[in-house]
C-alpha positions in Angstrom: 70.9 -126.0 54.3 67.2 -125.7 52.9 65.7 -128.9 51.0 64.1 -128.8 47.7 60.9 -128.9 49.5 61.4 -125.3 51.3 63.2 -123.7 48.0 59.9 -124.6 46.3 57.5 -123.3 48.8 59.5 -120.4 49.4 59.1 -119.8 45.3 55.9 -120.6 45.2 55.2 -117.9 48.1 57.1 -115.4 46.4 55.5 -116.2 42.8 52.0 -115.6 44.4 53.1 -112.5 46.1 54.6 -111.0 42.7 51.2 -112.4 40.9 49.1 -110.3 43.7 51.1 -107.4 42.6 50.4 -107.8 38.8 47.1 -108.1 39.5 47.1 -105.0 41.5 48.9 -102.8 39.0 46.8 -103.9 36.0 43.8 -103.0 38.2 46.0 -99.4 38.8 46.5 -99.2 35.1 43.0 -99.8 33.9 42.0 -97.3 36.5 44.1 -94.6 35.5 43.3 -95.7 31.8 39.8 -94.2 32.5 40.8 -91.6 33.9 42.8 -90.0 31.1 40.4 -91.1 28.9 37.7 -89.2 31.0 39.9 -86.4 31.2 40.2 -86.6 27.1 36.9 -86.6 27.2 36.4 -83.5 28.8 39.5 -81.2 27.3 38.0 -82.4 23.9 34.2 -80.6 25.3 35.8 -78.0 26.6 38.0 -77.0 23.5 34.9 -77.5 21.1 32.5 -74.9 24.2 36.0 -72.3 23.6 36.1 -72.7 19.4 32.2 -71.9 19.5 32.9 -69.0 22.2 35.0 -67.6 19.6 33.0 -67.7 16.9 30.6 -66.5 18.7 32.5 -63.5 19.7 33.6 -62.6 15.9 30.2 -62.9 14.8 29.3 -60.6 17.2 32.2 -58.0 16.9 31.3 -57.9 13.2 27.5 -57.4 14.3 29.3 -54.3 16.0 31.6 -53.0 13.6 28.9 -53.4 11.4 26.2 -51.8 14.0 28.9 -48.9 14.4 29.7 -48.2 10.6 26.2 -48.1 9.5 25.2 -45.6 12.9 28.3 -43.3 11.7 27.4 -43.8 8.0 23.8 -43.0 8.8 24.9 -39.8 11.0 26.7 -38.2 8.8 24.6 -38.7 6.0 21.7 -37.2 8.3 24.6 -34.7 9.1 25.2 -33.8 5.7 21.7 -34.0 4.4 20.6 -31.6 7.4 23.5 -29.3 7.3 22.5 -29.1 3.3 19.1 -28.3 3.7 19.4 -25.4 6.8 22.6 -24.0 4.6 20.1 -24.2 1.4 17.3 -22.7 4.0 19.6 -20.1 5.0 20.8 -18.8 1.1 
């Protein structure tokens, strides 16, 4: 049979074994705790560069649409206007 002695060392080992581990984990966790934070960090960027993209791209399909209406507008005006004046030239 073991004496008290050897229980206590052999405790004491395995104490200091399990502290090594908890100080090894909490290392693991603060690492990984940056890491998603970093990672936060960067989806948070990279959602804020994709809302501006589409902004950006709304302001400039209305810029288009806008672009296109007044072109067709401003052709058939010119359309009408020219058609009015050779049918006028032509009467």
């Amino acid at each position: 049979m073991q004496s008290n002695k050897d229980i206590r060392e052999s405790l004491a080992a395995e104490v200091a074994e399990k502290h090594d581990e908890i100080i090894a984990l909490r290392r693991m966790i603060q690492h990984l705790t940056e890491t998603c934070r970093e990672a936060e960090i960067m989806v948070r960027f990279k959602d804020d560069i994709i809302k501006q993209m589409r902004k950006d791209r709304k302001a400039s399909e209305f810029k288009v649409s806008t672009l296109s209406c007044s072109g067709l507008t401003h052709h058939l005006v010119w359309s009408f206007h020219y058609e009015g004046s050779c049918h006028h030239l032509t009467n």
